[in-house]
C-alpha positions in Angstrom: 10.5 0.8 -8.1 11.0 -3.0 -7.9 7.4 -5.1 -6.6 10.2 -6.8 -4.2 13.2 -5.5 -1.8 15.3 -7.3 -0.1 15.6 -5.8 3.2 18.0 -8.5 5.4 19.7 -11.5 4.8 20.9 -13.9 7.2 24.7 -14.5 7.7 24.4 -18.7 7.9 21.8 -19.7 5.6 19.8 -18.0 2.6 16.7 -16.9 4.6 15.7 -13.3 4.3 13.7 -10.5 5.2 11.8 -8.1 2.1 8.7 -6.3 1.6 6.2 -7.7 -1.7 4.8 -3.9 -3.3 1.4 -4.4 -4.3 -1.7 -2.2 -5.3 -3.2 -2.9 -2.2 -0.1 -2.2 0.2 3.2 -3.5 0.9 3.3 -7.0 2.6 6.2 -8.1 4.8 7.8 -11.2 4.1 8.1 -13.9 4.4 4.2 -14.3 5.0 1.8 -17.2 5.3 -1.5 -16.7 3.3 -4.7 -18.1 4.5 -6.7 -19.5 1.8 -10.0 -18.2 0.7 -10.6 -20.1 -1.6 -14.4 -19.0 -2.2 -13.4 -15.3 -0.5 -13.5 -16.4 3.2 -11.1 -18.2 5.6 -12.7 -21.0 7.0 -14.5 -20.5 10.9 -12.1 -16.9 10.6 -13.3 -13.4 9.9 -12.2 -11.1 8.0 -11.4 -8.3 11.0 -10.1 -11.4 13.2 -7.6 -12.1 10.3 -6.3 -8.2 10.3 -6.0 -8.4 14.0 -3.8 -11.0 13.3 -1.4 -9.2 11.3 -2.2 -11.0 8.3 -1.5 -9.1 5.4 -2.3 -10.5 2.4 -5.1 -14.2 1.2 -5.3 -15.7 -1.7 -8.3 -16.9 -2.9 -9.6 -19.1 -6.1 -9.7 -17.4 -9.6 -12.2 -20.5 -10.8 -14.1 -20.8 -8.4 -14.9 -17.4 -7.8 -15.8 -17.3 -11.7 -18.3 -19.8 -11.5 -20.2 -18.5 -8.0 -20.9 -15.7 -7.7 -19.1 -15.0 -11.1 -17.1 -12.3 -12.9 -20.4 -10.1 -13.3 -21.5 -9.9 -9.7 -17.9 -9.1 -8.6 -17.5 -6.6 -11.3 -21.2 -4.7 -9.8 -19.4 -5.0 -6.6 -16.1 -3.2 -7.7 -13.8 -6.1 -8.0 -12.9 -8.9 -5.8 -11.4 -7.0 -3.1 -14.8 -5.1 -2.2 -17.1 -7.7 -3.0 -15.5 -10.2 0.3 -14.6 -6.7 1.8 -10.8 -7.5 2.6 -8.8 -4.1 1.8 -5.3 -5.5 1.7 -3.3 -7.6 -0.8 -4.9 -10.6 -2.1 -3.2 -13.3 -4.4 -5.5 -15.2 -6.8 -4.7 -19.4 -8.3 -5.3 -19.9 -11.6 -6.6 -23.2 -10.8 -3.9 -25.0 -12.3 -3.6 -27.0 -7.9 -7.5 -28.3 -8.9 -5.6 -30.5 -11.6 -5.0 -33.1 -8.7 -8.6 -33.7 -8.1 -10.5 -35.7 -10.4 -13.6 -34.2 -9.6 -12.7 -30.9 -10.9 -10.5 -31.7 -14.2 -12.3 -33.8 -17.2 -9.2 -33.2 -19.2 -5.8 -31.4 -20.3 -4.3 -30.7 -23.6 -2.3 -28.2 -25.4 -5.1 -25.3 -25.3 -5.8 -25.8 -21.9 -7.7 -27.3 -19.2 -11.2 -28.6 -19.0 -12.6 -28.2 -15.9 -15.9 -29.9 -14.3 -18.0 -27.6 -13.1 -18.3 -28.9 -9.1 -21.7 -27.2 -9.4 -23.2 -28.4 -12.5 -21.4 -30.8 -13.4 -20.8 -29.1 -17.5 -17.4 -28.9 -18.6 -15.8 -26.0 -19.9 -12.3 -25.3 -21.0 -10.1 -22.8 -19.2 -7.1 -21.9 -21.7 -4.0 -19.7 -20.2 -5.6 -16.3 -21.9 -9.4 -17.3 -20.2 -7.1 -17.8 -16.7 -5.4 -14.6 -16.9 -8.6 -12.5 -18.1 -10.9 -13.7 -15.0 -7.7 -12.8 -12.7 -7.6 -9.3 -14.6 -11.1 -8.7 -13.6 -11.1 -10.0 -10.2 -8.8 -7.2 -9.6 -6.6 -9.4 -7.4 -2.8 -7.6 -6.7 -0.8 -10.8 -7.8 -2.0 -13.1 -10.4 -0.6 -16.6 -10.8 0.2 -18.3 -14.6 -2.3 -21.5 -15.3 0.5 -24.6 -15.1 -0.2 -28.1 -15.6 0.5 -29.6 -12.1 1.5 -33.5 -12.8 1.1 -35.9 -9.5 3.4 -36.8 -7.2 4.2 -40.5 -8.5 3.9 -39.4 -12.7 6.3 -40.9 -15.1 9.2 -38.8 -16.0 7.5 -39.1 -19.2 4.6 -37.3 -17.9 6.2 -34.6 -16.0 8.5 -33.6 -19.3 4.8 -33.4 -20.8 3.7 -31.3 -18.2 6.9 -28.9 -18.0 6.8 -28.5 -21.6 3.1 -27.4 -21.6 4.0 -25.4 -18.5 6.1 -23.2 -19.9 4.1 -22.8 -23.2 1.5 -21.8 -21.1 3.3 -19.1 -19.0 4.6 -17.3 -21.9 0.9 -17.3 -23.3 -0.4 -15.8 -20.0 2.3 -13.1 -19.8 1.3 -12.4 -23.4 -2.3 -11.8 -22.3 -2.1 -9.9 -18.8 -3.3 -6.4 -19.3 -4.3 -5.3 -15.6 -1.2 -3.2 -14.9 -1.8 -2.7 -10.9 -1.4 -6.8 -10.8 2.0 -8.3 -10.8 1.9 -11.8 -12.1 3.8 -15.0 -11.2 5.0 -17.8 -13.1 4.8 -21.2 -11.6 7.8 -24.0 -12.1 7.3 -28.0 -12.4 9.4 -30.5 -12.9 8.5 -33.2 -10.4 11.4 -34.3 -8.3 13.6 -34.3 -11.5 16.4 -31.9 -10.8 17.2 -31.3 -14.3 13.5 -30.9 -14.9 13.5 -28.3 -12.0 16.5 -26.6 -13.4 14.9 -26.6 -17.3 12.0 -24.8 -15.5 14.1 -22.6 -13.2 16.2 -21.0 -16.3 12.7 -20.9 -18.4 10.9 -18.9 -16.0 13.8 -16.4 -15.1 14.2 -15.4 -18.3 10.4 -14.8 -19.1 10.9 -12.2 -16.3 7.9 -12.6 -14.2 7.7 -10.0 -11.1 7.8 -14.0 -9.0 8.4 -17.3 -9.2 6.4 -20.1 -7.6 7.6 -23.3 -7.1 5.0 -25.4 -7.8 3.9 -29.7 -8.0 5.5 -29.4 -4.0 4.0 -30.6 -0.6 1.5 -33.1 -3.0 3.0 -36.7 -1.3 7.1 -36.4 -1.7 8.8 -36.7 1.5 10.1 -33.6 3.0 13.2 -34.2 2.4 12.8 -34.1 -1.2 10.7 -30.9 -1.0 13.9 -29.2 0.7 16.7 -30.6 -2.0 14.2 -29.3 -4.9 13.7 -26.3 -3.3 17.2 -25.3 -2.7 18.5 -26.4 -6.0 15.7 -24.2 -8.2 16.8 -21.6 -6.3 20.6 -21.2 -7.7 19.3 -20.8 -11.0 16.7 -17.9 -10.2 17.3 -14.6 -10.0 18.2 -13.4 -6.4 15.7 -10.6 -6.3 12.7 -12.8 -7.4 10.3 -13.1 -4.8 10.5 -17.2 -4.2 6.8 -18.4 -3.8 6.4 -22.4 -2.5 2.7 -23.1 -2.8 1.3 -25.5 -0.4 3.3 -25.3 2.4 1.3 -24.6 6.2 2.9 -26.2 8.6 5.8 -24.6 11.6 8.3 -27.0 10.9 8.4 -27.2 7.2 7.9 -23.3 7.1 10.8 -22.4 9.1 13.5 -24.8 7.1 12.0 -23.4 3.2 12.3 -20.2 5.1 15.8 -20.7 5.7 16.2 -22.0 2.4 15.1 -18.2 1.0 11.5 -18.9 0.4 9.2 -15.8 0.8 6.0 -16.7 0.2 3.4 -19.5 1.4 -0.5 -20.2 1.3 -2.2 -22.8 3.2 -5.4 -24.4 4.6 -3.4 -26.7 6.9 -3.7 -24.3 9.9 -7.8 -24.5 9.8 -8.2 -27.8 8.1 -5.7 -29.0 11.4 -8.2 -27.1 13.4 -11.1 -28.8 12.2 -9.9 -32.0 13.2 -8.6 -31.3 16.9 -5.2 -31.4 15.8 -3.8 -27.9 17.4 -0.7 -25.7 17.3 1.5 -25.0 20.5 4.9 -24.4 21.0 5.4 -27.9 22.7 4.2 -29.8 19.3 0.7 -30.8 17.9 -1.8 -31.1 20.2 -4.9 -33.5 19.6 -7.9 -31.6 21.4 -10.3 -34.8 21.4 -7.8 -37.1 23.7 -9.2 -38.0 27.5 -6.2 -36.0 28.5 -8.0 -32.9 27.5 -11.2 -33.9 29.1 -10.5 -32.5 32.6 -7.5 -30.3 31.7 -8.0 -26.1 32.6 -4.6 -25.3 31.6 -5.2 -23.3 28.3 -4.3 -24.9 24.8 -0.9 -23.3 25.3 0.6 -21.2 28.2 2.3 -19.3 25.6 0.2 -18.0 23.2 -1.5 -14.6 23.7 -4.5 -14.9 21.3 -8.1 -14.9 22.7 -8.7 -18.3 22.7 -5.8 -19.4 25.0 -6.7 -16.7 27.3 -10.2 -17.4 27.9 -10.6 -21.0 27.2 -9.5 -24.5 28.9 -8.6 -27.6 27.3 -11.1 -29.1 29.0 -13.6 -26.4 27.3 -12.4 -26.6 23.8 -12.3 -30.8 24.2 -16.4 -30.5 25.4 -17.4 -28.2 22.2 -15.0 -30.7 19.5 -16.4 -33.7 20.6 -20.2 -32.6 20.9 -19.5 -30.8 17.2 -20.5 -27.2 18.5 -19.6 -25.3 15.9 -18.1 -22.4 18.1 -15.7 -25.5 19.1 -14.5 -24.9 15.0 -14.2 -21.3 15.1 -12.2 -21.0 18.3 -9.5 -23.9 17.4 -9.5 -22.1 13.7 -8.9 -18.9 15.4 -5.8 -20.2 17.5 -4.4 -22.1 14.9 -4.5 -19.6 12.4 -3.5 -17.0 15.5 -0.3 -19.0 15.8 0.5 -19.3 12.4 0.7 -15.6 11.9 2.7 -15.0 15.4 5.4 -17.7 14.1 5.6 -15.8 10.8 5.9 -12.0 12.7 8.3 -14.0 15.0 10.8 -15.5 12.0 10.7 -11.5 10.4 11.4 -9.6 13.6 14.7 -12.8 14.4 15.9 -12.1 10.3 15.4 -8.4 11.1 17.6 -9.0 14.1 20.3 -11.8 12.8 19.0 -14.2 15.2 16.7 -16.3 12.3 18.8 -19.5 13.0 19.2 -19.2 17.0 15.5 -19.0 17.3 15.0 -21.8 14.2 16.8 -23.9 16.6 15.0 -23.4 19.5 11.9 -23.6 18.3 12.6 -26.9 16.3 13.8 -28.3 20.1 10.6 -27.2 21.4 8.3 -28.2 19.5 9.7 -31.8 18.5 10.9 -32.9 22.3 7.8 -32.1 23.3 5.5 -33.5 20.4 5.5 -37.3 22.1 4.9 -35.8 25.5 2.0 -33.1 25.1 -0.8 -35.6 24.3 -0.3 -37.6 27.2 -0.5 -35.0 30.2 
């Protein structure tokens, strides 16, 4: 049986409806993954998350290598009992760290040498090392090391980077051995379409069980994001789960959706939350304005989650700007609340044929009243 099945398709644009087979359960798509990067959601728990709906995190492979590390987890049973989380569970090869300074020293043909953010030592993470700590960490879907090149990079430098890219994949498909993991390969290729198609073909004949489309949502406008996106996607198979890393936000979401991506992880939905900057269905908004001060309407009149149902404005707006850390939790647990609502939402309209009626109206709602939120 196929890791992925297609299980609608909409009539007017390429969005669609599947289910992702994994170890640890099947996972309707498409479906946003909150990142754990060090096992835990940031200000969410665990049994909050499954509340949610959420099926499926992913969390970091090197991280979770150098603390606690691969023996500790191992005593433990693997990754998924050591942070207790009994459904799916996608891991990064840490190739997204290459954008921070602070974690890469350098990158050549073997691999990458990462700094340590602990001890500062260096040590070299090669495509085999990547795929063995992924093997161990038991996660259900393992992603390729790729050499991310940053947004801004010389043509030059992106060929570079594709070229090692693809080296790379073909070394980590040769050294994955966990046979309840599937394992993805990740495309670059900067906004260079006929990088993007190089990588496209490459990785669709190396026959991954999914494609990620990676060195997106880094700094290019949207617009560009959307125009790579739907071009890499003619030249990959059509039952490839389609994997855009990155990508949290309701807007951007709904149109890669709608452009036949499956698959997203982000920290945007907490990270927004942890600077006052909150979800509704009128637009973004920003919990630490006067506006909220003596406001006891609820953070938005239609949201069912706890938060909105207990809590005022005027509440929330008190415990941001004395930094209560409850303040934290409760914002992360609506944003990341609404997040997995708008995802249930977008399956149950493809389900239905109604993905680009309620695209539409959401889009109206949430942009006309963006400017107007903050100031009531």
């Amino acid at each position: 049986m196929p890791c992925f099945e297609i299980i609608s398709e909409s009539e007017n644009s390429s969005a669609r409806s599947g289910i992702l087979r994994t170890f640890h359960g099947n996972v309707e798509t498409p479906f946003l993954m909150p990142v754990a990067t060090k096992g835990a959601v940031k200000y969410v728990s665990h049994p909050d998350l499954k509340k949610f709906g959420i099926d499926c995190l992913i969390s970091n492979a090197f991280i979770n290598y150098l603390k606690p590390g691969l023996e500790t987890i191992k005593k433990a049973g693997g990754l998924h009992k050591f942070i207790s989380w009994d459904k799916s569970m996608f891991t990064d090869s840490g190739g997204f760290q290459l954008l921070s300074k602070n974690f890469v020293h350098h990158v050549n043909d073997k691999g990458v040498y990462f700094r340590n953010p602990f001890d500062k030592s260096v040590e070299l993470i090669t495509p085999e090392k990547a795929i063995q700590i992924q093997n161990s960490l038991g996660s259900d879907v393992a992603m390729c090391l790729d050499h991310l090149a940053p947004f801004g990079a010389s043509r030059a430098e992106h060929i570079d980077a594709l070229i090692r890219t693809i080296e790379w994949a073909q070394r980590c498909k040769s050294a994955h051995k966990n046979k309840n993991q599937l394992l993805f390969g990740i495309t670059q290729g900067g906004t260079f379409l006929d990088l993007r198609k190089k990588a496209a073909l490459a990785f669709d004949q190396m026959n991954f069980d999914g494609l990620a489309f990676g060195g997106l949502c880094i700094g290019e406008p949207a617009s560009e994001m959307y125009k790579i996106t739907s071009y890499s996607k003619k030249f990959v198979s059509k039952e490839k789960p389609i994997y855009l890393m990155g990508v949290g936000s309701p807007l951007e979401i709904l149109e890669l959706v709608s452009l036949g991506v499956d698959i997203f992880d982000s920290a945007y939905p907490t990270r927004m939350a942890r600077h006052g900057k909150i979800f509704t269905h009128a637009g973004v908004l920003q919990i630490d304005r006067g506006t909220c001060k003596n406001s006891f309407a609820s953070l938005d009149k239609n949201c069912e989650c706890f938060v909105c149902k207990n809590h005022s404005r005027a509440y929330l707006h008190h415990l941001f700007k004395t930094h209560e850390q409850n303040g934290q939790m409760l914002l992360s647990y609506h944003n990341t609340f609404f997040m997995a609502n708008l995802m249930k939402e977008i399956r149950l309209a493809l389900k239905e044929n109604r993905f680009e009626k309620y695209k539409k109206e959401f889009e109206k709602n949430y942009s006309n009243n963006l400017n107007n939120l903050n100031k009531r």
